[in-house]
Each structure stands twice: as structure tokens, then as C-alpha cells.
Phi, psi and omega in degrees: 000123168290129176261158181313147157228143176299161184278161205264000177257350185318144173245123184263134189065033211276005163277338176264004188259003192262298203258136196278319192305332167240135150346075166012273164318314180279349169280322173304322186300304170312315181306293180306328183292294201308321193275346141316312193284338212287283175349295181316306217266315179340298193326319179092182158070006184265169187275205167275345179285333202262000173275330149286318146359292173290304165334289191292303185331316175313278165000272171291013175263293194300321176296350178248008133332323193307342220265322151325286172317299159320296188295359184247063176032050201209137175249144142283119170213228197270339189281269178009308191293300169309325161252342166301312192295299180317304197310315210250340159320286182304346172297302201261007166288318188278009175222015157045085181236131195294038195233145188273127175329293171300351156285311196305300179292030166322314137207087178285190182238002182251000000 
């Protein structure tokens, strides 16, 4: 049986890819983290717990960006917050995973 896969044009971050204040290159690092986790869930059969799972890992890769994002005059902060979130919404909107936005991103630092 085949499983969804996002579409190859889904747009990822597209308000910090927008905005000059960040760095390009650290949004792409970010973009490959999200799309990691995007891979996991593709994969299909998981549960949700293990799906929240992919999620805090994601999380916690991007919490360990900040520090990257500072030495390039750049923050994870609140516009950051506003497209990760929106980003990763639609993620589970499209693939329809019973987990509440503010539960998948549970724990960030941003």
C-alpha cells in the first residue's frame, strides 16, 4: 500500500524565508529538521505517540540552532515561532495526526 507523501511543492517557512533577519542558510537547516520528522511520519504505521516523538526530536534540533542563529545576528524568537508553527500545522493537518499543534512543538524554546 502506498503512503501520503507531502507534496513536493508544500511550502516550508515561508514568512522566515521572507524576512531578511534570518538567514537563509539557518532557515534551510531548519527546513531539513522539519522534513525529517516530515520522512518519519511518511513512512506510515506509526503511532501518535511515536509521532510525537519525531516532533520533540525536530524540536529539539531547532532549540539547538539558537545559539547558530546569534552568532549570524539572528533569533528563534516570536516571527520564527509564527512560521514554524503555521509550517508544522499544516503538516499534520495534511496528514491528518490527532496531535494539537501546541502539543507537537511541546518543547521548544521559542
Amino acid at each position: 500500500m502506498s503512503q501520503k507523501k507531502l507534496p513536493a511543492d508544500f511550502e516550508y517557512l515561508p514568512d522566515m524565508y521572507s524576512d531578511r533577519y534570518f538567514p537563509n542558510f539557518l532557515v534551510d537547516k531548519v527546513r531539513e529538521i522539519i522534513k525529517e520528522a516530515v520522512g518519519f511520519i511518511e513512512e506510515g504505521d506509526h503511532s501518535t505517540e511515536e509521532i510525537q516523538g519525531a516532533f520533540d526530536k525536530m524540536t529539539s534540533a531547532i532549540n539547538e540552532l539558537q545559539e547558530e542563529f546569534e552568532e549570524n545576528g539572528s533569533e528563534i524568537e516570536t516571527a520564527a515561532r509564527e512560521s514554524i508553527g503555521p509550517t508544522v500545522d499544516n503538516i499534520i493537518k495534511f496528514f491528518n495526526i490527532d496531535i494539537d499543534i501546541e502539543e507537537a512543538i511541546r518543547d521548544r524554546d521559542w
